[in-house]
C-alpha positions as CSV (number, residue, x, y, z in Angstrom):
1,X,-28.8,10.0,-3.8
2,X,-25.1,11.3,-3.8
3,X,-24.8,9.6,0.0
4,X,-26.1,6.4,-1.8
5,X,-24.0,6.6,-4.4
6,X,-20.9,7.1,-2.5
7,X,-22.0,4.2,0.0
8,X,-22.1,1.8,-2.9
9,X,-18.6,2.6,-3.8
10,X,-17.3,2.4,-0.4
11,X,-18.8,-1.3,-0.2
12,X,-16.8,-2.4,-3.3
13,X,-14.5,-5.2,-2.3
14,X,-11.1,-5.0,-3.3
15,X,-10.9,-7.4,-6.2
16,X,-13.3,-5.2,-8.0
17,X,-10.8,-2.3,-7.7
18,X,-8.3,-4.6,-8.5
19,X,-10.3,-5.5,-11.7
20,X,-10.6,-1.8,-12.3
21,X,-7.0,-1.0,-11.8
22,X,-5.9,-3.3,-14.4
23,X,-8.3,-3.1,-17.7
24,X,-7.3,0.8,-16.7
25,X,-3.8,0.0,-17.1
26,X,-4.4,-2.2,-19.8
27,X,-6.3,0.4,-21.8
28,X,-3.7,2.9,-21.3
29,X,-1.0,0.5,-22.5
30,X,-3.2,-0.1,-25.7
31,X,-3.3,3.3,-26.2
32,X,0.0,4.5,-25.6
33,X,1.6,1.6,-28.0
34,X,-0.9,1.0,-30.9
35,X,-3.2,4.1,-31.2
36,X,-0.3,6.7,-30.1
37,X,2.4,5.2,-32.6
């Protein structure tokens, strides 16, 4: 299942990582300026 797993991830086209990448940075920019004042 692990193999699987990691197979899925490793077929992941690049605009899904790109996706990723930016609610992550957009998260982290919500955080830093309205939760963190």
């Amino acid at each position: 299942m692990a193999e699987v797993g990691a197979n899925i991830f490793l077929i992941w086209p690049w605009w899904v990582w790109l996706w990723v990448a930016v609610i992550a940075f957009l998260v982290y920019l919500f955080c830093r300026f309205v939760l963190c004042i």
